[in-house]
C-alpha positions in Angstrom: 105.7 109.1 122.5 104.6 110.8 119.2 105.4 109.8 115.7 107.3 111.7 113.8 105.8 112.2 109.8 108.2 110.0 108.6 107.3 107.3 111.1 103.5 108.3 110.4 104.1 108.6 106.4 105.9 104.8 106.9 103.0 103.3 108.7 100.5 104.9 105.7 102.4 103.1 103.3 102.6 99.8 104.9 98.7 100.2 105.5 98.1 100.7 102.0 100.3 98.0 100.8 98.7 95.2 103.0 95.3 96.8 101.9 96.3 96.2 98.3 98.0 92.3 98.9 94.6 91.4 100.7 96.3 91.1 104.0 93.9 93.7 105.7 89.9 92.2 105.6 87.1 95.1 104.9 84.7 92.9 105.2 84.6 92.2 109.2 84.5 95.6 109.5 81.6 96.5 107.3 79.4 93.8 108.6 80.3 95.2 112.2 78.3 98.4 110.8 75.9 96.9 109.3 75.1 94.7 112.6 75.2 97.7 114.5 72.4 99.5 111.9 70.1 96.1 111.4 69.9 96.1 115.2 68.7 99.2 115.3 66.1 98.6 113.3 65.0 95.4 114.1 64.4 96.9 117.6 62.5 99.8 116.4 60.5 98.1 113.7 59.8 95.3 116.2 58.8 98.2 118.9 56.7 99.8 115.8 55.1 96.5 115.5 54.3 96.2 118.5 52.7 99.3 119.6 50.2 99.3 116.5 49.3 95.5 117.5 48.6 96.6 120.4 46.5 99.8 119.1 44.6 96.5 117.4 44.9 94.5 120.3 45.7 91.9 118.6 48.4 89.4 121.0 50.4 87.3 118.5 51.5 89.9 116.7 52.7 92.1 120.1 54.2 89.1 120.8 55.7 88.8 117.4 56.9 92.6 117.5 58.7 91.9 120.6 60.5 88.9 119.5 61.4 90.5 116.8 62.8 93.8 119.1 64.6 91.2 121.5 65.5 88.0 119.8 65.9 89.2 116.1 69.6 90.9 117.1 71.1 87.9 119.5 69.8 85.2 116.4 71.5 88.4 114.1 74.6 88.2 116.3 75.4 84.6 116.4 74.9 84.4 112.2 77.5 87.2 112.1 79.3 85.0 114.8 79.4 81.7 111.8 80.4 84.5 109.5 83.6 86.1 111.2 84.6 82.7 112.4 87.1 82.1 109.6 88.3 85.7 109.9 88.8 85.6 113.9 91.1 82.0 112.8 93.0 83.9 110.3 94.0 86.7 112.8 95.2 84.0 115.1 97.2 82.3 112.7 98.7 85.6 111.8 99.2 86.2 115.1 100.8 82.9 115.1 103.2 83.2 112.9 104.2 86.6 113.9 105.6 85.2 117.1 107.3 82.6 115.9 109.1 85.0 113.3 109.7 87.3 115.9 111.2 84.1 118.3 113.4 83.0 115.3 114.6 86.3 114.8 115.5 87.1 118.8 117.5 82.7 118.1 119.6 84.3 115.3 121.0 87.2 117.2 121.4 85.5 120.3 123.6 82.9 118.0 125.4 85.9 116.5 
């Protein structure tokens, strides 16, 4: 079903006021992009590495490159992983408490 503007206008509003009280976290979501772009280039500049090592031929440091390229974003991911830990419990205790608002709520009118 589509929104009307004043649904859409009312939604804007609450967005910006939990932005404002802190209730909505930025940070998760920059650290999302700048996963995404370290990956990136830790896989090319590993690759990079690689290749010209192996232009010198020289085998600890293809096999550094390569680490680098294949371990460097899953050791990346799980230090993200220790960083969003506390965020991922705070959505879940939000979560939380939302349905047991929401279960109080459907208590009272069933008493009334």
């Amino acid at each position: 079903m589509a929104m009307s503007n004043l649904e859409r206008r009312q939604r804007n509003i609450k967005i910006l006021k939990d932005f404002f009280a802190f209730k909505i976290n930025i940070f998760p979501i920059i650290v999302k992009i700048l996963f995404a772009l370290v990956t990136i280039g830790l896989f090319i500049g590993g690759m990079m590495m690689s290749l010209n090592a192996a232009q010198d031929k020289n085998t600890n440091l293809i096999l550094l490159g390569l680490g680098i390229a294949f371990l460097g974003p899953i050791l990346l991911h799980i230090a993200i992983e220790w960083m969003l830990l506390l965020y991922s419990i705070l959505d879940m205790l939000r979560e939380i408490r939302n349905n047991i608002f929401e279960i109080r709520d459907a208590l009272k009118t069933d008493k009334e």
